[in-house]
N, C-alpha and C positions, 0 to 999 in steps of 0.2 A: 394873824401875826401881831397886832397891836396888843393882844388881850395877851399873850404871851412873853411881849416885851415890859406890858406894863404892870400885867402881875405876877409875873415870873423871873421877871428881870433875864430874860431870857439876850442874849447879843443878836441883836439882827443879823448878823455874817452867818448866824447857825441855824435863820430860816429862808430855806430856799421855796422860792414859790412858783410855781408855773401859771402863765396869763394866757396864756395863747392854746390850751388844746380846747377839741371840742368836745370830749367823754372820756369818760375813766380809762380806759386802753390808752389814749392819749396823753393823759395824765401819766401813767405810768411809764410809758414810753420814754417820755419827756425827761421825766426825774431820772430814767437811768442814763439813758444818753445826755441829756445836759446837764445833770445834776452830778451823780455819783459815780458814774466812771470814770469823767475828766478830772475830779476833785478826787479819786482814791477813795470813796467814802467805804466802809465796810458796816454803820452801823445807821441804819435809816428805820425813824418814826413817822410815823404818817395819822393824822388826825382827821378822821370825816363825821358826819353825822350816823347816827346809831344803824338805822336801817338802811346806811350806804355802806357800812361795813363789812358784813359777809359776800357782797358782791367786788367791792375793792381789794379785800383782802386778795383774794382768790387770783383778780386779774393779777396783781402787783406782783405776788408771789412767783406766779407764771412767767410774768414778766422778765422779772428779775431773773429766776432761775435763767434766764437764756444767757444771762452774761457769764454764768457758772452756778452750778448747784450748791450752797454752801457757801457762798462768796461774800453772801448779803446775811447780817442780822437784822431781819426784819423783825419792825413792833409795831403796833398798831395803837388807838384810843380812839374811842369815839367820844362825839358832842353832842352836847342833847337837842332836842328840837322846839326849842321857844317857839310859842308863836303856833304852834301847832296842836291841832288838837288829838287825841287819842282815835279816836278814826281817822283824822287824816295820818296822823301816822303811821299807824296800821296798812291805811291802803299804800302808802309808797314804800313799807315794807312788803307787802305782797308782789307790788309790783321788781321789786331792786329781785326776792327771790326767783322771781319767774325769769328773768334777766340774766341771773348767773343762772340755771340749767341752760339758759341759752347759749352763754358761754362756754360752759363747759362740755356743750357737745360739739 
């Protein structure tokens, strides 16, 4: 949120942020019911780390669809992952993929 406010000049009222789940289903839960159906929203961004993307995507979208198919313009971006190395990255994309077939069965 900071890096968005201060190089983006982004209005803090237009980042909402969830503190309190404990994993992405939660997450996503969260933003719809607290976030975007009480606020009317119809057009929601969502920014995670690269190899948490294809498994957030997925939950979110699921998610979302249950308030109505359609209802939500969802977007995505990912961030990249300082600080980490090319193998670790790698193994916690293995892992995040092995995670959504989990979910999606």
């Amino acid at each position: 949120a900071d890096y968005l406010i201060k190089h983006y000049s982004i209005d803090p009222k237009h980042i909402l942020m969830d503190r309190w789940s404990l994993d992405t289903l939660g997450n996503a839960f969260a933003a719809l019911t607290m976030h975007a159906l009480p606020r009317n929203l119809t057009n929601v961004h969502l920014v995670t780390s690269d190899f948490h993307l294809p498994r957030t995507r997925e939950i979110f979208d699921t998610v979302f669809a249950c308030a109505g198919q359609g209802k939500f313009n969802m977007s995505y971006a990912e961030s990249g992952t300082a600080g980490l190395t090319q193998e670790e990255s790698k193994s916690r994309l293995e892992r995040e993929l092995k995670s959504l077939k989990t979910f999606e069965t």
